[in-house]
C-alpha positions as a printed Julia matrix, in Angstrom:
395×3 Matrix{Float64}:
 -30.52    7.03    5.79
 -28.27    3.92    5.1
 -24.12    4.33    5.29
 -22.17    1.37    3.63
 -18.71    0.78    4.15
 -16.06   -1.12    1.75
 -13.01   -1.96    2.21
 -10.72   -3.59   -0.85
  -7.31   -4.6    -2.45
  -4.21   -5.52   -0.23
  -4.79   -3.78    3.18
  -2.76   -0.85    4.62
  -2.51    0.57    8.08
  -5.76    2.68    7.39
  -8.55    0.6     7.01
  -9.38    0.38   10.72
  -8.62    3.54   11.4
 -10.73    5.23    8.21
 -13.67    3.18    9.35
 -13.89    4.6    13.34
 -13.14    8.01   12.27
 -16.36    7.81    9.48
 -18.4     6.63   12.39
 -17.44    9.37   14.51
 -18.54   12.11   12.06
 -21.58   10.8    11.17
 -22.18   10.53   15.01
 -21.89   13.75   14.51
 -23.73   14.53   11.3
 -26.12   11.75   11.11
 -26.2    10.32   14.41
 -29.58    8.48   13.44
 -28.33    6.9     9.99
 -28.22    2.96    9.74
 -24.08    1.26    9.51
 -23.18   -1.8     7.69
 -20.01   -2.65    6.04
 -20.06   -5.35    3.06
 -18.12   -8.02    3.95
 -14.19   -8.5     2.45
 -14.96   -5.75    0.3
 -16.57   -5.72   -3.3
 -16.73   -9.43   -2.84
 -19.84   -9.01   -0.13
 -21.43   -6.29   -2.58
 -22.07   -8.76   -4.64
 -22.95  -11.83   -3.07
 -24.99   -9.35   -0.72
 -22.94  -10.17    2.39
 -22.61   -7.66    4.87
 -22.64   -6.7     8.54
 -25.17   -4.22   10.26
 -22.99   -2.0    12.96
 -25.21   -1.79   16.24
 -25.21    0.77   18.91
 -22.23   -0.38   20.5
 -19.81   -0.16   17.4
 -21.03    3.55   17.46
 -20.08    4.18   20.56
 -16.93    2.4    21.08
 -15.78    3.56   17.61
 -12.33    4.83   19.14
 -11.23    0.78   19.6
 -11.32    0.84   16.02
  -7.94    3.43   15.91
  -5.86    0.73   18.04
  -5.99   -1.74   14.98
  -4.27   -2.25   11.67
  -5.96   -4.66    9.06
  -9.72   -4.32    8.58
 -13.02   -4.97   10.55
 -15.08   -5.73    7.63
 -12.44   -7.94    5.61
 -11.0    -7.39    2.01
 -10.65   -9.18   -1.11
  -8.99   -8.04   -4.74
 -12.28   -8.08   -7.01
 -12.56   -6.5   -10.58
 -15.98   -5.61  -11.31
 -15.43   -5.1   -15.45
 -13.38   -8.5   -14.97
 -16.87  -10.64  -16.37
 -14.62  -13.91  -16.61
 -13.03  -13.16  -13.53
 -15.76  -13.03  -11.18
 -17.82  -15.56  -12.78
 -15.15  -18.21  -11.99
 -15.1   -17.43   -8.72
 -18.69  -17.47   -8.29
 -19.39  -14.01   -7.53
 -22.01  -13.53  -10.3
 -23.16  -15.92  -12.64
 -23.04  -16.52  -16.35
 -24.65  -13.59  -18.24
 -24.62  -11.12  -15.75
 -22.81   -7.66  -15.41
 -21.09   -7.43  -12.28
 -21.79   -3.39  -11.93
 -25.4    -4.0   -12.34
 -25.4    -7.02   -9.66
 -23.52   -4.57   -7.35
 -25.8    -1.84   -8.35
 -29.06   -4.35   -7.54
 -27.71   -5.0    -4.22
 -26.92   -1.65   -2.95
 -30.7    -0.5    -4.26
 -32.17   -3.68   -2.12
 -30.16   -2.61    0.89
 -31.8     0.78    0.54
 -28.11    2.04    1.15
 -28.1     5.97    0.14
 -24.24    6.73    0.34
 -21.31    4.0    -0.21
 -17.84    4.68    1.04
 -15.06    2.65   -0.81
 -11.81    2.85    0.74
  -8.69    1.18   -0.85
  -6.04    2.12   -3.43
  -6.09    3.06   -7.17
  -7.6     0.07   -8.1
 -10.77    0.3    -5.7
 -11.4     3.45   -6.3
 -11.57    2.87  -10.67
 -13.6     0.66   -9.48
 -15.5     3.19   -7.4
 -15.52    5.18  -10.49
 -16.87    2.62  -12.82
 -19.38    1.69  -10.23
 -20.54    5.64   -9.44
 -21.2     5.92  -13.26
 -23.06    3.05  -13.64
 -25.65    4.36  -10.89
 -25.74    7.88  -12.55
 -25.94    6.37  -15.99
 -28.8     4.07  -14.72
 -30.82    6.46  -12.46
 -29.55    5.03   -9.24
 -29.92    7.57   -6.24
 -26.28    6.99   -4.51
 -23.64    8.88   -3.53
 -20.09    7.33   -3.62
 -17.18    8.71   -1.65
 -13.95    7.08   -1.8
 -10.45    7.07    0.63
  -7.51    6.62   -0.81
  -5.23    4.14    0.61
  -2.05    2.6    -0.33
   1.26    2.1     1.35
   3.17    2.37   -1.87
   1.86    6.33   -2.19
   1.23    5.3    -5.79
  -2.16    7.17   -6.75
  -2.59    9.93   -9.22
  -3.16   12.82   -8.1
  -3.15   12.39   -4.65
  -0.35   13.75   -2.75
  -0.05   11.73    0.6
  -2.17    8.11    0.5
  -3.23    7.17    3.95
  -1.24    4.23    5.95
   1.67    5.31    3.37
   3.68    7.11    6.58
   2.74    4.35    8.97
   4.18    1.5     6.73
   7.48    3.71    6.11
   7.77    3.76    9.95
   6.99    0.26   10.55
   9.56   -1.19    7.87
  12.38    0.75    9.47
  11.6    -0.69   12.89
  11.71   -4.02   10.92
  14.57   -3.77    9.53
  16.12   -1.87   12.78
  16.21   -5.72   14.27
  17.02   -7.74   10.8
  20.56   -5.48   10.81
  21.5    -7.4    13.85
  21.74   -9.99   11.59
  25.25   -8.68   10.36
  27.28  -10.0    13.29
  26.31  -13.87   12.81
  28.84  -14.15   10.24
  31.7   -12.54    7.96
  30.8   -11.28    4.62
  27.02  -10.83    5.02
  24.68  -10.16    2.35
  21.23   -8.43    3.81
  18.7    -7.3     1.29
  15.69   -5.56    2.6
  12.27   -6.15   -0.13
   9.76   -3.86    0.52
   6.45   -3.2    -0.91
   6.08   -1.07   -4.56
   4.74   -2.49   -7.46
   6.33    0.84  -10.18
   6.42    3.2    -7.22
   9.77    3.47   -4.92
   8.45    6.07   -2.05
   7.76    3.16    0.23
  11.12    1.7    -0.05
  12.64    5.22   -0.16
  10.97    6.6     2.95
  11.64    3.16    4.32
  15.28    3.9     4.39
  15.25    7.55    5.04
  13.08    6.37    7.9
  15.47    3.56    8.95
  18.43    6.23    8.79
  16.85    8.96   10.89
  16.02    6.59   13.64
  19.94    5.47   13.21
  20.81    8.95   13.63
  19.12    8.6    17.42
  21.1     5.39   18.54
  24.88    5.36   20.34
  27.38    2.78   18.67
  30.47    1.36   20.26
  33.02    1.06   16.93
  35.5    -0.66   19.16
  33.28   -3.68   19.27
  31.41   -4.53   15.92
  28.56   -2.38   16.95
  30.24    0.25   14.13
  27.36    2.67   12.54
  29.17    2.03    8.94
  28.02   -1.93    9.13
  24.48   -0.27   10.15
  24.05    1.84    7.71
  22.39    1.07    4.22
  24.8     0.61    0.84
  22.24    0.85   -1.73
  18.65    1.92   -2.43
  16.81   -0.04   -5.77
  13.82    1.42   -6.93
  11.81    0.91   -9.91
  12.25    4.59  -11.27
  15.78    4.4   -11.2
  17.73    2.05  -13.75
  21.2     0.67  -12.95
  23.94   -1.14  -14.16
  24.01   -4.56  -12.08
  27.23   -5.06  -13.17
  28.85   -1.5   -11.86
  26.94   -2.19   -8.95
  28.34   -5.29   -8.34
  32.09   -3.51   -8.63
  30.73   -1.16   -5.94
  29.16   -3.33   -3.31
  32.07   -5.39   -3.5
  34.18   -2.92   -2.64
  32.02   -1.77    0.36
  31.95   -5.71    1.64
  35.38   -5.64    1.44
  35.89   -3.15    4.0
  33.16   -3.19    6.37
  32.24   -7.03    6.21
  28.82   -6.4     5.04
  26.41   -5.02    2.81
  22.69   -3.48    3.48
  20.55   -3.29    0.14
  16.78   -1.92    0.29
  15.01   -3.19   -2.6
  12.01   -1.96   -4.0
   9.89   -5.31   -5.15
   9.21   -3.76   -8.49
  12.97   -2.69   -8.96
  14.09   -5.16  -12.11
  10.58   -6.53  -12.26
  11.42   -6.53  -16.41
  14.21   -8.23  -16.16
  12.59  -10.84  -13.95
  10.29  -11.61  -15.86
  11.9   -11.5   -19.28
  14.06  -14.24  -17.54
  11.53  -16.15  -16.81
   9.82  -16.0   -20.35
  13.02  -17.33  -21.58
  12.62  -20.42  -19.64
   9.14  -20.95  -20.7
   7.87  -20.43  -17.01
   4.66  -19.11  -16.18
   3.92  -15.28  -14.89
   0.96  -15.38  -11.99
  -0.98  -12.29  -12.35
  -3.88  -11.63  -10.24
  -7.29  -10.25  -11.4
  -6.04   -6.92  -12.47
  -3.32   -8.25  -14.74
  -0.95   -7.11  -11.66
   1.99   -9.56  -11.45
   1.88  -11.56   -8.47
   5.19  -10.15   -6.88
   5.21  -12.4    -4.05
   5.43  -15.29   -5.85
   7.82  -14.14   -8.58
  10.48  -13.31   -5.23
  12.18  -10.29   -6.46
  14.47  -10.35   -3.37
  15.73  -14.06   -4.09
  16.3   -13.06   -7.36
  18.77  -10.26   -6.75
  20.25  -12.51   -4.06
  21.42  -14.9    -6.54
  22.63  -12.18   -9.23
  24.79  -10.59   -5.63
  25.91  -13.51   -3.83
  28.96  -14.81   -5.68
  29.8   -11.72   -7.21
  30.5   -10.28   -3.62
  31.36  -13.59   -2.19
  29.14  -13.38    0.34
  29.67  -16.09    2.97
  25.78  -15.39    4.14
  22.83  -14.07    2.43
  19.62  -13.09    4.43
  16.25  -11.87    2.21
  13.7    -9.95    4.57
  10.36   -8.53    3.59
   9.07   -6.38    6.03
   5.43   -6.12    3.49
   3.01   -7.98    5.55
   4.6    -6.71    8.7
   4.35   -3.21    8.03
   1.06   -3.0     5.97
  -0.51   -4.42    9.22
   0.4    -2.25   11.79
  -2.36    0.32   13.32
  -2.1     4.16   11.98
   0.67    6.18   13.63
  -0.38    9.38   14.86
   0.74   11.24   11.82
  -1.48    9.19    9.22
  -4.14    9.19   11.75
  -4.28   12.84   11.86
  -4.92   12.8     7.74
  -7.13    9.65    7.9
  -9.63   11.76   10.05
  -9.49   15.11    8.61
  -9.83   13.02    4.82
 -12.77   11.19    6.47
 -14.37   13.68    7.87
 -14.44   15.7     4.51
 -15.4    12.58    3.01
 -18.44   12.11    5.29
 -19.31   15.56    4.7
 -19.55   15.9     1.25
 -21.45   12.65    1.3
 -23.85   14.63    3.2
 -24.35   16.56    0.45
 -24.61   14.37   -2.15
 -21.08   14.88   -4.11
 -19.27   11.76   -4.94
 -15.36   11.69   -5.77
 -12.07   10.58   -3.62
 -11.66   12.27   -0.4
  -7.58   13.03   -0.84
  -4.65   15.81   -1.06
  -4.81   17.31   -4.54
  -1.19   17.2    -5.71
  -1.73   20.39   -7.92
  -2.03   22.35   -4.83
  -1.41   19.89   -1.63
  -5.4    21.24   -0.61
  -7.81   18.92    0.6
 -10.05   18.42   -1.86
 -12.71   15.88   -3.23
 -11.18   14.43   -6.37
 -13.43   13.69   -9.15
 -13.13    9.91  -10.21
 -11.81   10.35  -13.59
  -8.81   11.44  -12.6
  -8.28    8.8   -10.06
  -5.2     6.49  -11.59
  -2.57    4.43  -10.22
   1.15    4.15  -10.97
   2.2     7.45   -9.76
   5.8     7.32   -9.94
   8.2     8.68   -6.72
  10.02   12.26   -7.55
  13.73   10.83   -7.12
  14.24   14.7    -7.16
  12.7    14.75   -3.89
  16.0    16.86   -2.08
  16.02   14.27    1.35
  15.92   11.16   -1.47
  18.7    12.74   -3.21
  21.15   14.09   -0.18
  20.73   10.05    1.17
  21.79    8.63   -2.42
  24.54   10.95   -1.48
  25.53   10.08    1.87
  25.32    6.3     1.2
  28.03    6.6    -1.93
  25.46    5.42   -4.63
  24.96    8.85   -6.29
């Protein structure tokens, strides 16, 4: 028997982590089947790149928990995207990317593939699994669902979601400090969420709890007020800029600061429909997805906040590529095992779907593909989301 890993799609503190706990069930359930992982995800699969995992990898799979990012590499690749991956050389003119992937899988003699990455893998995962059922392929595909934004219908709890959350407060926990290098500071906080606003919501409720822990000394400047957040913008929630602006300026007038967390997708529209206006061009990536990072969300609100609250200093932070990168805390490392051990299991047995938390119930279940979507939207009737709009003055 032949196992084959994939990994795909911006990484998330799971990847390493999903991989060593996969090995050590089918230690346990196939301790005799042959490892390799295809190399920066479906990018290897079809240029037929990929990475045999000796004895040693087996054995030592543990190491594999102590590290964020992922051992086997990633890439964004749309397999129905013809144009797309003939450009970049992946497959060339005339060919059908599923049936190149589906080639090389049959000449690696690989019986079970295990995709793990976000909604957009695991479509792909779905295309891919009925293109080998369709075409009398003998495969199994299980997929993991990760994603730090939480994003993916219907799975209830994405792994590395609760990790990133953690890691973004303890980034911003040192970009606060900020506040006391000048009067009238502006800090805005961009964190990771295409449509979806858990990350940046969790982010802050995250940030807050951990505030909750720490002693202050309001004699000195070290006041919890000037620590605390002001605002919250997330992309399921519209606002009026301009009552905003009435409101933070009223907070920076009496504590010398302001503390915004801003989703990256928060305004998106409006970004963009500026930018159309000017005749600039949108980068989108393979998917169609708007290249966030290079739009700058953050700098953008920065200049729609700065004068209006006449802000002597401005400071943008992302915490994204700091907080996707981190290793698995213990609590998503608890659900990346049990998911990958049900995952491995039902591979076993020949049933391919998502390995996930099925929000209809919150059971552990293995999701059929066709119901695998992305652009889940957060609950803002979540009650801890709604009692901190409350306690920061912005509901």
């Amino acid at each position: 028997m032949k196992i084959a890993f994939l990994t795909a799609g911006g990484i998330a503190p799971c990847l390493s982590a999903s991989i060593g706990a996969l090995i050590e069930k089918y230690n346990e359930i196939a301790p005799e089947a042959e490892l390799i992982g295809y190399l920066n995800g479906y990018r290897g699969l079809l240029l037929g790149k990929s990475i045999s995992f000796p004895n040693s990898i087996k054995k030592d799979f543990e190491i594999l928990y102590d590290f964020g990012g992922s051992p086997i590499g990633n890439s964004r690749v749309k397999l129905t995207n013809i144009d797309d991956c003939v450009k970049k050389g992946y497959v060339k003119e005339g060919q059908d990317p599923l049936k190149v992937a589906a080639e090389q899988l049959k000449n690696d003699g690989v019986n079970i593939l295990h995709t793990i990455g976000g909604d957009d893998t695991n479509t792909m995962a779905a295309q891919l699994s009925s293109y080998l059922n369709d075409n009398g392929y003998n495969l199994t595909v299980v997929g993991l669902p990760k994603t730090v934004d939480n994003d993916v219908y219907p799975i209830k709890q994405t792994l590395g979601a609760w990790t990133a959350a953690e890691q973004g407060a303890i980034h911003f926990e040192n970009i606060v400090n900020e506040n006391t290098t000048s009067t009238r500071q502006l800090i805005i906080h961009e964190v990771m969420g295409r449509h979806c606003g858990w990350l940046t919501a969790r982010t802050a409720y995250d940030y807050r709890e951990r505030m909750r822990s720490r002693r202050f000394l309001p004699e000195l400047l070290i006041d919890e007020k000037r620590w605390d957040l002001d605002a919250i913008y997330i992309p399921e929630v519209d606002f009026d800029i301009h009552h905003e602006v009435v409101r933070l300026k009223k907070i920076m007038d009496e504590k010398d600061g302001v503390n915004i967390f801003l989703s990256e997708g928060a305004g998106q529209e409006m970004i963009i429909r500026e930018m159309e206006n000017k005749g600039q061009n949108i980068p989108r990536d393979a998917f169609g997805h708007v290249r966030l990072d290079e739009i700058n969300p953050g700098q953008w609100f920065a200049e729609q906040l700065s004068n209006e609250l006449n802000a002597e200093k401005t400071l943008v932070q992302k915490s994204g590529y700091f907080s996707r990168s981190a290793k698995a805390n213990q609590r998503d490392l608890e659900l990346i095992k049990s998911s990958a051990y049900f995952g491995a299991q039902n591979a076993i047995d020949h049933i391919s779907g998502v390995a996930g938390i099925d929000d209809m119930d919150g059971e552990l279940k293995l999701i059929q593909f066709s119901r695998i979507k992305g652009g889940k939207p957060f609950n803002i009737k979540e009650d801890w989301y709604q009692k901190m709009l409350e306690e920061i003055g912005q509901k």
